[in-house]
Jmol script that loads the backbone (N, CA, C; Angstrom):
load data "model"
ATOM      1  N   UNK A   1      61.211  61.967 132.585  1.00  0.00           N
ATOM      2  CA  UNK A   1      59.911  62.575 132.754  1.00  0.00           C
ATOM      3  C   UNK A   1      59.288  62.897 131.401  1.00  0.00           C
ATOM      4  N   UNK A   2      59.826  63.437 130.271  1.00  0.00           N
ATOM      5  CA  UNK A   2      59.244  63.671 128.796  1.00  0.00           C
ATOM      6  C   UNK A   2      60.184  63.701 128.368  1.00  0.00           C
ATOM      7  N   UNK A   3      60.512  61.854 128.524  1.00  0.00           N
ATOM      8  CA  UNK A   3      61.446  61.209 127.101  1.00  0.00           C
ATOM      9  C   UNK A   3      60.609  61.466 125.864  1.00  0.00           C
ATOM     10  N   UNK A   4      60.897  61.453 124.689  1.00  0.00           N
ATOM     11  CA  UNK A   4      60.975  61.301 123.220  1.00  0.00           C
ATOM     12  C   UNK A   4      60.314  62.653 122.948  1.00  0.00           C
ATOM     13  N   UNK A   5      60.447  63.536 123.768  1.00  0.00           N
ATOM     14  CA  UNK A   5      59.805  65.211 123.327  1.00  0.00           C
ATOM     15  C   UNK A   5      61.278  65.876 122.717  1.00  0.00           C
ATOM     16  N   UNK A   6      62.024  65.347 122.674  1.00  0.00           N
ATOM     17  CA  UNK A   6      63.311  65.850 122.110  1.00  0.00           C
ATOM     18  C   UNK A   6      63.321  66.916 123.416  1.00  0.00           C
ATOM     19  N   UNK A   7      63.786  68.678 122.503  1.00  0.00           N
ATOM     20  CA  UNK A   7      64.287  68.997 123.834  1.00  0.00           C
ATOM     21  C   UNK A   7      63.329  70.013 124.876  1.00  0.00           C
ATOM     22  N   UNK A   8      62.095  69.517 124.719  1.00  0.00           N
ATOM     23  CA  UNK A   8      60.700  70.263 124.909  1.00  0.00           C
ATOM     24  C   UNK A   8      61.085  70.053 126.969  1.00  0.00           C
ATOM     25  N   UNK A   9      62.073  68.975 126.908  1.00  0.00           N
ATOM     26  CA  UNK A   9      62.238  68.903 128.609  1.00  0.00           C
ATOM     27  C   UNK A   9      62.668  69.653 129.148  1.00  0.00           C
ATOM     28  N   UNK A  10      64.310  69.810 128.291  1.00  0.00           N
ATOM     29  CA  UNK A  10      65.645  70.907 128.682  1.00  0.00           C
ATOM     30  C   UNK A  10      64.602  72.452 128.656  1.00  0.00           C
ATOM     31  N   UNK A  11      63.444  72.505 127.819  1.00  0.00           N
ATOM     32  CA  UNK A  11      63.031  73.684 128.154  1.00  0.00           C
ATOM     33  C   UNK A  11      62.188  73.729 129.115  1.00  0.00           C
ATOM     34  N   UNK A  12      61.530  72.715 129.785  1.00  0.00           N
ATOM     35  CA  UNK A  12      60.582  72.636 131.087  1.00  0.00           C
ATOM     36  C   UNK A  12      61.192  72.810 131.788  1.00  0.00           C
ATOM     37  N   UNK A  13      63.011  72.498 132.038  1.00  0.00           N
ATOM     38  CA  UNK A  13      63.179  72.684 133.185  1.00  0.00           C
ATOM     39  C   UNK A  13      64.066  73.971 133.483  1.00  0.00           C
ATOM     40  N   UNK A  14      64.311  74.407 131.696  1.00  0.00           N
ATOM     41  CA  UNK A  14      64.570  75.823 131.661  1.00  0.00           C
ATOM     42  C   UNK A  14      63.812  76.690 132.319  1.00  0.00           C
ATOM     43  N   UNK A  15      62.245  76.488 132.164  1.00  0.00           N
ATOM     44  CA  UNK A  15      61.248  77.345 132.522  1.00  0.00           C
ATOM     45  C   UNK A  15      61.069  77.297 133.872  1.00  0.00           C
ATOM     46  N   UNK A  16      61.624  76.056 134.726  1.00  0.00           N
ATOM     47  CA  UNK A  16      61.365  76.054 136.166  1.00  0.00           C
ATOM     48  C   UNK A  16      62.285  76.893 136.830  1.00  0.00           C
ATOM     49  N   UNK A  17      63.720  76.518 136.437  1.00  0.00           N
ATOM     50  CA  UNK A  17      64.641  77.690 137.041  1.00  0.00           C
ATOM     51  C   UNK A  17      64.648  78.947 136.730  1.00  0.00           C
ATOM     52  N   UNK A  18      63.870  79.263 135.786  1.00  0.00           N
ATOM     53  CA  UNK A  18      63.764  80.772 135.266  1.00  0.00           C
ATOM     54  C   UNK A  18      62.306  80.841 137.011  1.00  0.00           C
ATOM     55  N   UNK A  19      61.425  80.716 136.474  1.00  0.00           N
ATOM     56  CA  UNK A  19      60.398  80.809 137.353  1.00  0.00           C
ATOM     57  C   UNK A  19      61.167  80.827 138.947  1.00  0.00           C
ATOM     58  N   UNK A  20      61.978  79.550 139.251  1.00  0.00           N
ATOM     59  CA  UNK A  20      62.765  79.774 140.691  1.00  0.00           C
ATOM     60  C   UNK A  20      63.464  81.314 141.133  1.00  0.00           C
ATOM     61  N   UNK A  21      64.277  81.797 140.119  1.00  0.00           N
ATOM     62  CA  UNK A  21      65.098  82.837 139.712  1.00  0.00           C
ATOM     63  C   UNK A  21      64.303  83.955 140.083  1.00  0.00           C
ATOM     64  N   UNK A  22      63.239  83.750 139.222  1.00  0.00           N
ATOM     65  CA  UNK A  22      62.340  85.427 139.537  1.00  0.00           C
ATOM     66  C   UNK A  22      62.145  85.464 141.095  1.00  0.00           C
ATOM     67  N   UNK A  23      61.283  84.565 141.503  1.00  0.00           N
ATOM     68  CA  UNK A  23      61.341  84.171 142.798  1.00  0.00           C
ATOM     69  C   UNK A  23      62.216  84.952 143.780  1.00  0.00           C
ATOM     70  N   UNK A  24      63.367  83.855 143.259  1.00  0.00           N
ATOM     71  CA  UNK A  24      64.310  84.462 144.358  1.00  0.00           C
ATOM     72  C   UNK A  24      64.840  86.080 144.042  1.00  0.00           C
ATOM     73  N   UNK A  25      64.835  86.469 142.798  1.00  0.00           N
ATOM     74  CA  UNK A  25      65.236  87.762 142.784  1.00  0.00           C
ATOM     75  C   UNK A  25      64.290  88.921 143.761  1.00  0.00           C
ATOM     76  N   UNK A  26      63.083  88.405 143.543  1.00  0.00           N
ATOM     77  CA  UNK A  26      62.052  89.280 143.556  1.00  0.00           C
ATOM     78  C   UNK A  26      61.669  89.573 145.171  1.00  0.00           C
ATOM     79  N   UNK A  27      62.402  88.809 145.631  1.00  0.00           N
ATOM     80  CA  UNK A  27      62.503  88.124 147.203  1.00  0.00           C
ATOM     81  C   UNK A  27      63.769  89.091 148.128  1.00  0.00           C
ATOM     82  N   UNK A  28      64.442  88.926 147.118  1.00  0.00           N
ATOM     83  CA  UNK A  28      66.037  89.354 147.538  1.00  0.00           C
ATOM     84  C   UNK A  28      65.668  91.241 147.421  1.00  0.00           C
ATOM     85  N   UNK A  29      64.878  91.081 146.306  1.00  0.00           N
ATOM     86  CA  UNK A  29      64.569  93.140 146.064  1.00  0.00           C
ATOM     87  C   UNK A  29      63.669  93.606 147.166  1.00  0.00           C
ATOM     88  N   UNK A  30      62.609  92.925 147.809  1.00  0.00           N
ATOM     89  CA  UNK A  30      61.638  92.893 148.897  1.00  0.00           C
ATOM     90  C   UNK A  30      62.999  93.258 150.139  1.00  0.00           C
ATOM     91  N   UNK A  31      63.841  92.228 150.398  1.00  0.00           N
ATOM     92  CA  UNK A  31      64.738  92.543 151.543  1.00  0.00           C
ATOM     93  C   UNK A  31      65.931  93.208 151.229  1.00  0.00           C
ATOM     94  N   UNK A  32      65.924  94.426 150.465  1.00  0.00           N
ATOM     95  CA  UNK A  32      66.495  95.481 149.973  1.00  0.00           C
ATOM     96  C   UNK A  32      66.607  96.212 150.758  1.00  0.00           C
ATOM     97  N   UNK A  33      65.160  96.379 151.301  1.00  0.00           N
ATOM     98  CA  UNK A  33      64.698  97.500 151.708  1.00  0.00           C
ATOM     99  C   UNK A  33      65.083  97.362 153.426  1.00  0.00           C
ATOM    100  N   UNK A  34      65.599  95.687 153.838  1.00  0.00           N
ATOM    101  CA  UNK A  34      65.645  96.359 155.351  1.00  0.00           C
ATOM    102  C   UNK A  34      67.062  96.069 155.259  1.00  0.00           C
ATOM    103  N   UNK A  35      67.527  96.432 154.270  1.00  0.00           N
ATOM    104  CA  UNK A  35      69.036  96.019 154.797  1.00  0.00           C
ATOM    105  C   UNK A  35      69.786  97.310 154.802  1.00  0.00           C
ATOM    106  N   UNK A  36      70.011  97.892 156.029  1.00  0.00           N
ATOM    107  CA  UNK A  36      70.401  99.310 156.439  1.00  0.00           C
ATOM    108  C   UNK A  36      72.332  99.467 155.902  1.00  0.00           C
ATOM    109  N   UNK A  37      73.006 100.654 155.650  1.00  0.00           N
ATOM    110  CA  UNK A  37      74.054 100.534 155.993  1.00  0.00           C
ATOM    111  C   UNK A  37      74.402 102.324 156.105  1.00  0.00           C
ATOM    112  N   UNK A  38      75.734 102.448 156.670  1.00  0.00           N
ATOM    113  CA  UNK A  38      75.825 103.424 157.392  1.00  0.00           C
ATOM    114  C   UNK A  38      77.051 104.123 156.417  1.00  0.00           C
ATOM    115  N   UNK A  39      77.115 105.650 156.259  1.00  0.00           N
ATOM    116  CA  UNK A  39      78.079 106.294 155.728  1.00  0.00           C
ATOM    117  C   UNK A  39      78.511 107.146 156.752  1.00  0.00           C
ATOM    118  N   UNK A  40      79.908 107.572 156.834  1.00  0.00           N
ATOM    119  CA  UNK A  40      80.205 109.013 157.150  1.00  0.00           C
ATOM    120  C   UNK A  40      80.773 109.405 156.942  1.00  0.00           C
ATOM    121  N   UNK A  41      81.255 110.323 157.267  1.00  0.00           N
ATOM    122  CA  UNK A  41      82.223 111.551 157.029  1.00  0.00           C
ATOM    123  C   UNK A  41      82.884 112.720 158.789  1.00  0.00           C
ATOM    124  N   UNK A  42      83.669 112.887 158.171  1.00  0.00           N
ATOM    125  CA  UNK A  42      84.310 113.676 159.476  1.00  0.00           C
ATOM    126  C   UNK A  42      84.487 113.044 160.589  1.00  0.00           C
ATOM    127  N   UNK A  43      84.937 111.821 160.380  1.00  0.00           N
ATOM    128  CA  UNK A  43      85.537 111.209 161.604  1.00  0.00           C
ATOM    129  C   UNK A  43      83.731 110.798 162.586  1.00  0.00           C
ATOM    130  N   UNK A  44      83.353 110.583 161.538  1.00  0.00           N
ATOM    131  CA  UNK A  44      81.989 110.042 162.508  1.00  0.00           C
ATOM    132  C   UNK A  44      81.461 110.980 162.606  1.00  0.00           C
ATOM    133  N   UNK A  45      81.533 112.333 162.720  1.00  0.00           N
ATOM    134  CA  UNK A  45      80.470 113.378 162.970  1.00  0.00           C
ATOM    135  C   UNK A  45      79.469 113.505 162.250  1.00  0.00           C
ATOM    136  N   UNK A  46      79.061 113.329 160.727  1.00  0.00           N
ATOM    137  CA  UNK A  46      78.120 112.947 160.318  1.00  0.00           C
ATOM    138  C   UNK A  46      77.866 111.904 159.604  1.00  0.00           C
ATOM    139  N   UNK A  47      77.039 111.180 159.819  1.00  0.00           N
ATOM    140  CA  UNK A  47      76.865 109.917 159.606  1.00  0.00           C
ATOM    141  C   UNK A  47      75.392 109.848 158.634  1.00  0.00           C
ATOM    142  N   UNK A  48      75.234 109.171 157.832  1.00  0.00           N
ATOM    143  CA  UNK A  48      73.948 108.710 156.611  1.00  0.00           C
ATOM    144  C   UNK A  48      73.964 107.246 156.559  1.00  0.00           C
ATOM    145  N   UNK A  49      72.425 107.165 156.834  1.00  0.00           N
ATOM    146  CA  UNK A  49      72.168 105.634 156.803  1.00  0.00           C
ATOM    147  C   UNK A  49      70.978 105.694 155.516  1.00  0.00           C
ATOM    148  N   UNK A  50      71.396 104.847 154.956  1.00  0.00           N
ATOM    149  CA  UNK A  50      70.461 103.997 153.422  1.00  0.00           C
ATOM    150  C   UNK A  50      70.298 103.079 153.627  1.00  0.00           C
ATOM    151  N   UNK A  51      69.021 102.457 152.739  1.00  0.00           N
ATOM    152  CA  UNK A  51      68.760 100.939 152.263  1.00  0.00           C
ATOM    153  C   UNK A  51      69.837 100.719 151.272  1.00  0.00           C
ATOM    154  N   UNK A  52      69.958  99.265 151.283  1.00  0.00           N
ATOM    155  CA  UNK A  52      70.182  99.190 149.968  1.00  0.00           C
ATOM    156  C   UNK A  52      69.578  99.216 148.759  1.00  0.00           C
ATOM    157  N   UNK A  53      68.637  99.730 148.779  1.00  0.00           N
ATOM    158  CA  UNK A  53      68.051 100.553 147.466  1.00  0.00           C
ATOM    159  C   UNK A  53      68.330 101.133 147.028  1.00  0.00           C
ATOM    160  N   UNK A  54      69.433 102.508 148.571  1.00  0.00           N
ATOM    161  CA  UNK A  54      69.807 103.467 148.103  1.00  0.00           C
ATOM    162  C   UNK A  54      69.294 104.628 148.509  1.00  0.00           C
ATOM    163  N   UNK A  55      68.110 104.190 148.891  1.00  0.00           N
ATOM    164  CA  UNK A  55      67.350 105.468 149.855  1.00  0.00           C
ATOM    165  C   UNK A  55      67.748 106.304 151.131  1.00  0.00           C
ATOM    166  N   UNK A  56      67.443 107.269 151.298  1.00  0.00           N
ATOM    167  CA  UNK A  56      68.333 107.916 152.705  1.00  0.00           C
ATOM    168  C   UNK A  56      67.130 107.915 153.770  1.00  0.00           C
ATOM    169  N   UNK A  57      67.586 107.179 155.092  1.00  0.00           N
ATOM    170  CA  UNK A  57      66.770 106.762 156.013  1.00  0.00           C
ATOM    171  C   UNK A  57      66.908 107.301 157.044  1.00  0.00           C
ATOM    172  N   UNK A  58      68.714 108.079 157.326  1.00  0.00           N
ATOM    173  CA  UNK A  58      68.659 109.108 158.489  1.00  0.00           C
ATOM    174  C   UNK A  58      69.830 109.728 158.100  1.00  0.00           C
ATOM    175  N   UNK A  59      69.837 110.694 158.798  1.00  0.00           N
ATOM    176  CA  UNK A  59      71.502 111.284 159.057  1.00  0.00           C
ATOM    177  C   UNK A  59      71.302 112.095 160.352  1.00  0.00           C
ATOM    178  N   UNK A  60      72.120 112.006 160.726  1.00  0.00           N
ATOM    179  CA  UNK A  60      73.158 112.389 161.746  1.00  0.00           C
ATOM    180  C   UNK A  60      74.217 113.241 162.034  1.00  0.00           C
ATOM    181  N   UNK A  61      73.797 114.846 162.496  1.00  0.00           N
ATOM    182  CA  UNK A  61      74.879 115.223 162.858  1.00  0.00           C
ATOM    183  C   UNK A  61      75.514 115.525 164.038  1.00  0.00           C
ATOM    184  N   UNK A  62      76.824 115.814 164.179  1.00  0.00           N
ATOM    185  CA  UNK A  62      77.164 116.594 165.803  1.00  0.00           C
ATOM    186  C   UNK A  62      76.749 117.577 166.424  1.00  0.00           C
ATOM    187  N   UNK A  63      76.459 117.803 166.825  1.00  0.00           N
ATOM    188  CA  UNK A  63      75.588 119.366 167.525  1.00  0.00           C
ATOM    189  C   UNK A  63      76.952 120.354 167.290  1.00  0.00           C
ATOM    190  N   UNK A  64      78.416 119.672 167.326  1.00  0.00           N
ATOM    191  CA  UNK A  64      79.422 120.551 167.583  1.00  0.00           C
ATOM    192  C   UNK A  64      80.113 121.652 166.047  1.00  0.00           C
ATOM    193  N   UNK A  65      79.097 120.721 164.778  1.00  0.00           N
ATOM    194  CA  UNK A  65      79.353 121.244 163.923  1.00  0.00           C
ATOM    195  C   UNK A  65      78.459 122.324 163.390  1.00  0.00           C
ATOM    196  N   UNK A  66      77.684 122.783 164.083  1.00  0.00           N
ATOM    197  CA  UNK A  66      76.742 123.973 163.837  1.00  0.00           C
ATOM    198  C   UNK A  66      77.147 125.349 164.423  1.00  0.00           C
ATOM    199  N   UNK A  67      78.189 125.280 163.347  1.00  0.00           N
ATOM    200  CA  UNK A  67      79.373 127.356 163.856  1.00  0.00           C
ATOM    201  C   UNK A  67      78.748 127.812 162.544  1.00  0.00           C
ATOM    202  N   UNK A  68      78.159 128.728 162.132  1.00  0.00           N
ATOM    203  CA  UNK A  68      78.102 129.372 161.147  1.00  0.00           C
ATOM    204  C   UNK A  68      78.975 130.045 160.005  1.00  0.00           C
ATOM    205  N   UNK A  69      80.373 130.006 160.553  1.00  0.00           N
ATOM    206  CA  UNK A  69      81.239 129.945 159.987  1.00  0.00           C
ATOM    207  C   UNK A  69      81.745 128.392 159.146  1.00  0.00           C
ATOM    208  N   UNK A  70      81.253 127.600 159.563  1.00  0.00           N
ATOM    209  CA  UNK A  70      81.572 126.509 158.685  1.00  0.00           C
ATOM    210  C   UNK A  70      80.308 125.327 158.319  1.00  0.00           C
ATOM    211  N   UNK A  71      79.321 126.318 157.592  1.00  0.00           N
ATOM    212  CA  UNK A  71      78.666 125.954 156.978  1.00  0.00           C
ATOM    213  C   UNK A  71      78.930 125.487 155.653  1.00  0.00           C
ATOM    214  N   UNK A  72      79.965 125.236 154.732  1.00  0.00           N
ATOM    215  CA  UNK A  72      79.994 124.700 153.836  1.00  0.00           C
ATOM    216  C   UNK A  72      80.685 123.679 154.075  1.00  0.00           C
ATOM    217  N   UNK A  73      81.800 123.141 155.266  1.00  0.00           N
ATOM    218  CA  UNK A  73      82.372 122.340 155.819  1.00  0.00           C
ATOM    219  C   UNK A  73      80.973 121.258 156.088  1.00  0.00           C
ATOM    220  N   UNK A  74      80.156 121.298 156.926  1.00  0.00           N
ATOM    221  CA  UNK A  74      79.449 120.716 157.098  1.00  0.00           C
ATOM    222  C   UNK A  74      78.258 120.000 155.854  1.00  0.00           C
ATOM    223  N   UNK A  75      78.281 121.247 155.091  1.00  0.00           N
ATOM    224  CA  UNK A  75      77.451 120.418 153.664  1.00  0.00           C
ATOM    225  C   UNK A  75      78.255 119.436 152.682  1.00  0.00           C
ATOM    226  N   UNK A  76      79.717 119.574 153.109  1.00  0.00           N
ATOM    227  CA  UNK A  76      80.080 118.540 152.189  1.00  0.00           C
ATOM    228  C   UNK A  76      80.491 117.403 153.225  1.00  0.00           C
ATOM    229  N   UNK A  77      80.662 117.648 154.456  1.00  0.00           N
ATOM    230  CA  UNK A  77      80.543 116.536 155.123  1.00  0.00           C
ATOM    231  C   UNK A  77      79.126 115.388 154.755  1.00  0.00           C
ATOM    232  N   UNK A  78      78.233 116.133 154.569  1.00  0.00           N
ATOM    233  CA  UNK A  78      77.107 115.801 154.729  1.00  0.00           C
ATOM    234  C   UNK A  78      76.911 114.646 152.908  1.00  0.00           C
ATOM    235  N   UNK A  79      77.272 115.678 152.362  1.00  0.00           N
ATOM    236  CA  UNK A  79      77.080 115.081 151.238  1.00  0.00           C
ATOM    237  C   UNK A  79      78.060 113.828 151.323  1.00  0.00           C
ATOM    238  N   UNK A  80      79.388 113.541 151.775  1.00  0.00           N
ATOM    239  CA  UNK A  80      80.201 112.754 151.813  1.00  0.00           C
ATOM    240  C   UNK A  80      79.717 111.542 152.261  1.00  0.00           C
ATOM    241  N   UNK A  81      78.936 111.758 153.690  1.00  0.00           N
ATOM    242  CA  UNK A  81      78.267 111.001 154.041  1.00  0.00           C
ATOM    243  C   UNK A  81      77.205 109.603 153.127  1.00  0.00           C
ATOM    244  N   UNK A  82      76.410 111.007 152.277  1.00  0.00           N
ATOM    245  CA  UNK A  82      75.273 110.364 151.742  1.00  0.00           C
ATOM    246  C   UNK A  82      76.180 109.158 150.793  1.00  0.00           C
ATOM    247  N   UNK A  83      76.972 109.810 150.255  1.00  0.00           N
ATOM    248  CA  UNK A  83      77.734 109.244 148.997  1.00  0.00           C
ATOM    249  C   UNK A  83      78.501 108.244 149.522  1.00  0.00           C
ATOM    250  N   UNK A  84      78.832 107.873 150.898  1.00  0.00           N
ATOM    251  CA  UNK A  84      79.502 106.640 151.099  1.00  0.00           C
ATOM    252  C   UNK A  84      78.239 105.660 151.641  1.00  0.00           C
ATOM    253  N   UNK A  85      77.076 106.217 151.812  1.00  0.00           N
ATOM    254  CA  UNK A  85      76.175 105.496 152.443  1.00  0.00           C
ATOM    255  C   UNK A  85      75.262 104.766 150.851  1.00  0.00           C
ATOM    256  N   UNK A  86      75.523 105.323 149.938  1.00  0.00           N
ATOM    257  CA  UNK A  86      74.483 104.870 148.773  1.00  0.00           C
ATOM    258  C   UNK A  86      75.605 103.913 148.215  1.00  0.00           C
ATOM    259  N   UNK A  87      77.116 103.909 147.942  1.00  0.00           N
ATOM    260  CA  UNK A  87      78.196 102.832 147.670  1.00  0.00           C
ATOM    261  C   UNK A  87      78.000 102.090 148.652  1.00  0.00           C
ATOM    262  N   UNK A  88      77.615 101.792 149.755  1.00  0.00           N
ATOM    263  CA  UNK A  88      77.531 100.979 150.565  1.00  0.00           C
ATOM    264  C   UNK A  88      76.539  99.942 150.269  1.00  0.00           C
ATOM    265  N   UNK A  89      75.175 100.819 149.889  1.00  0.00           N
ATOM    266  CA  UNK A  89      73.951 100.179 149.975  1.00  0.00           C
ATOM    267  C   UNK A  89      74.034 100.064 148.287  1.00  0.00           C
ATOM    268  N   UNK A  90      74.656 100.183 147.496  1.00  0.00           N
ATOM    269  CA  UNK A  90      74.741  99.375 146.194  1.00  0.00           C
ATOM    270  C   UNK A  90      75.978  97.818 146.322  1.00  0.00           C
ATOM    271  N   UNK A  91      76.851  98.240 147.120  1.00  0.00           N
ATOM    272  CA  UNK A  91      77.454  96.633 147.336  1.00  0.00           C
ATOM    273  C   UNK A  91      76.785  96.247 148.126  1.00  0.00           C
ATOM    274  N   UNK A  92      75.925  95.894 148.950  1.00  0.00           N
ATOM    275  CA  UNK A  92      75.025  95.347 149.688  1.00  0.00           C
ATOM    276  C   UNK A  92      73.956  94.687 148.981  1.00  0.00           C
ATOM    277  N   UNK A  93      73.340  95.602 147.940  1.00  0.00           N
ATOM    278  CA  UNK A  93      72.357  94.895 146.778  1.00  0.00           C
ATOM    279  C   UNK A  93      72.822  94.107 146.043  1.00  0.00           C
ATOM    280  N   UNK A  94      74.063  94.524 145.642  1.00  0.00           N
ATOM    281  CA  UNK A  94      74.855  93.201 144.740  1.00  0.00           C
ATOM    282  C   UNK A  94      75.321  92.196 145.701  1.00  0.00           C
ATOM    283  N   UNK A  95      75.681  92.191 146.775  1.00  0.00           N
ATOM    284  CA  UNK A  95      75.819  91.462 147.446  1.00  0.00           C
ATOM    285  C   UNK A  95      74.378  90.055 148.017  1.00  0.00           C
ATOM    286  N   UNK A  96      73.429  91.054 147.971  1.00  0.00           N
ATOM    287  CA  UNK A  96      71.984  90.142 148.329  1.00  0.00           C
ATOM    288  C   UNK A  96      71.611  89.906 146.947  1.00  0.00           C
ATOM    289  N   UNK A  97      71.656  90.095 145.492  1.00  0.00           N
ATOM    290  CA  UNK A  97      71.390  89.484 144.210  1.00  0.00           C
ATOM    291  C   UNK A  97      72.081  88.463 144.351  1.00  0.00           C
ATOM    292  N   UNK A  98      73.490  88.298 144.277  1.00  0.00           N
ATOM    293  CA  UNK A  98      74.537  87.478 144.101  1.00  0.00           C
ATOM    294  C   UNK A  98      73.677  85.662 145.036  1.00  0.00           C
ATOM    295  N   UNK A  99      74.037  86.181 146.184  1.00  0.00           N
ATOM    296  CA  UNK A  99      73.001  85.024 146.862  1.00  0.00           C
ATOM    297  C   UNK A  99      71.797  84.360 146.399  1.00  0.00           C
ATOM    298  N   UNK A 100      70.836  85.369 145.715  1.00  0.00           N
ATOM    299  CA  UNK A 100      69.713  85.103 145.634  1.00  0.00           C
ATOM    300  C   UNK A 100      70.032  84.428 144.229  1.00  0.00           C
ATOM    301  N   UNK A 101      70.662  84.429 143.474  1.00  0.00           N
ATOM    302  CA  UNK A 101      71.266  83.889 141.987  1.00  0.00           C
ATOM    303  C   UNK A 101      72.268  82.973 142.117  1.00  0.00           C
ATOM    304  N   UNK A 102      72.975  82.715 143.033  1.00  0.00           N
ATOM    305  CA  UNK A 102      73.715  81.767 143.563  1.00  0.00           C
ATOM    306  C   UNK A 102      73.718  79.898 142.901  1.00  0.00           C
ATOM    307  N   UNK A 103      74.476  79.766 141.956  1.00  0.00           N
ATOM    308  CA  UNK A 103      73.899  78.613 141.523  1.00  0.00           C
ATOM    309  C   UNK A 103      73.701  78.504 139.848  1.00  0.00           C
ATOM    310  N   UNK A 104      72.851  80.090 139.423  1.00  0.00           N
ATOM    311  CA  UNK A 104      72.303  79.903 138.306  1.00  0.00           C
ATOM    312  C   UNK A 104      73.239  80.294 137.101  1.00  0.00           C
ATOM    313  N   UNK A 105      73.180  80.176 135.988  1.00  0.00           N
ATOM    314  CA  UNK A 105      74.183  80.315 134.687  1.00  0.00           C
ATOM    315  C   UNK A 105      73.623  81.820 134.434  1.00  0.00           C
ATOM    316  N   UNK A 106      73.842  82.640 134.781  1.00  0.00           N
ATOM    317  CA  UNK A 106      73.633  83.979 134.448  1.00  0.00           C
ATOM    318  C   UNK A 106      75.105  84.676 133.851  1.00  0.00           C
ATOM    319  N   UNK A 107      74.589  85.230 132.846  1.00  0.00           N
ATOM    320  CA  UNK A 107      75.570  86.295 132.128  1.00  0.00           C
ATOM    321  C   UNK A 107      76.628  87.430 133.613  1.00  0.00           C
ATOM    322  N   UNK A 108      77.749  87.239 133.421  1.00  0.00           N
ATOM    323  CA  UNK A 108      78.605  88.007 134.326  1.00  0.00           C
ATOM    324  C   UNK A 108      78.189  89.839 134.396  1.00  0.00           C
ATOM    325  N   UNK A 109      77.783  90.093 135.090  1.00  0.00           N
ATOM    326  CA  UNK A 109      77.470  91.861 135.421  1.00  0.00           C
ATOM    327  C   UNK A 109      76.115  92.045 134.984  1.00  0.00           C
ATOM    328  N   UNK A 110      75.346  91.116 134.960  1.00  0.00           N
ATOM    329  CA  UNK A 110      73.789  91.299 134.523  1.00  0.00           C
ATOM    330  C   UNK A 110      73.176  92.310 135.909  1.00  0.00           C
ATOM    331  N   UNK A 111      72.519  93.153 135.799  1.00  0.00           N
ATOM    332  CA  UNK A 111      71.929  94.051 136.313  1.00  0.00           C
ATOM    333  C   UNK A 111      70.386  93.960 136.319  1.00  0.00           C
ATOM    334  N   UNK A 112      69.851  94.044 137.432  1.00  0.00           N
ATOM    335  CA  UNK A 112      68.550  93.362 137.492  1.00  0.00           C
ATOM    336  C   UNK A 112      67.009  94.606 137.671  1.00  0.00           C
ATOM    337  N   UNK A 113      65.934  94.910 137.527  1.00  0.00           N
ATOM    338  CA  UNK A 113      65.268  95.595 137.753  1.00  0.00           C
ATOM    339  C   UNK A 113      64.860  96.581 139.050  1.00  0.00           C
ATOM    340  N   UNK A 114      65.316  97.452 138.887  1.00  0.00           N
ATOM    341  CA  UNK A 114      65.108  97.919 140.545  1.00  0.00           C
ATOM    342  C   UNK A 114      66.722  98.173 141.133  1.00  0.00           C
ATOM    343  N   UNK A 115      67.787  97.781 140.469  1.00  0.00           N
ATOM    344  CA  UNK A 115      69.022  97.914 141.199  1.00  0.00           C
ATOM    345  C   UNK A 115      69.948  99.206 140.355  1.00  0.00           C
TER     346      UNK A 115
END
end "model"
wireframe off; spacefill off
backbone 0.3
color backbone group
């Protein structure tokens, strides 16, 4: 296609897979946002759902854990929750980058905008 440009090609078609790349990254960060996953804590009694963005989208508790006596039981349930629900929804993002980069010569543990 642009013989005798020396390597003015290897960079056209550098520039196409870069251009593909954004694409698909930018694609993959768009469906971030519906990809739900679930944390809990206490044997299921409270439960936290995130994007993988990382955002907190619900939680969930038992009606059975509202004794006033174990109100700090329940806040770290709670927090436990959140915190297995945002590790969730960060391997989930690396998990939907990985795909969306699938293919390309990218540096190992590159970290992308938004993650």
């Amino acid at each position: 296609m642009l013989k005798g440009l020396g390597g003015l090609g290897d960079m056209a078609k550098l520039m196409k897979q870069a251009q593909e790349l954004q694409g698909k990254v930018q694609a993959a960060q768009e469906k971030l946002e519906d990809v739900l996953v679930t944390g809990e804590a206490g044997a299921g009694m409270v439960t936290a759902t995130a994007n993988a963005k990382g955002e907190l989208k619900g939680l969930n508790i038992d009606p059975s854990l509202f004794m006033p006596e174990d109100k700090e039981v329940v806040e770290d349930l709670i927090l436990a929750a959140i915190k297995e629900a945002q590790a969730k929804a960060a391997e989930a993002a690396q998990a939907e980058m990985a795909k969306a980069t699938e293919g390309m010569p990218l540096p190992e543990g590159m970290k992308f905008p938004g993650m």
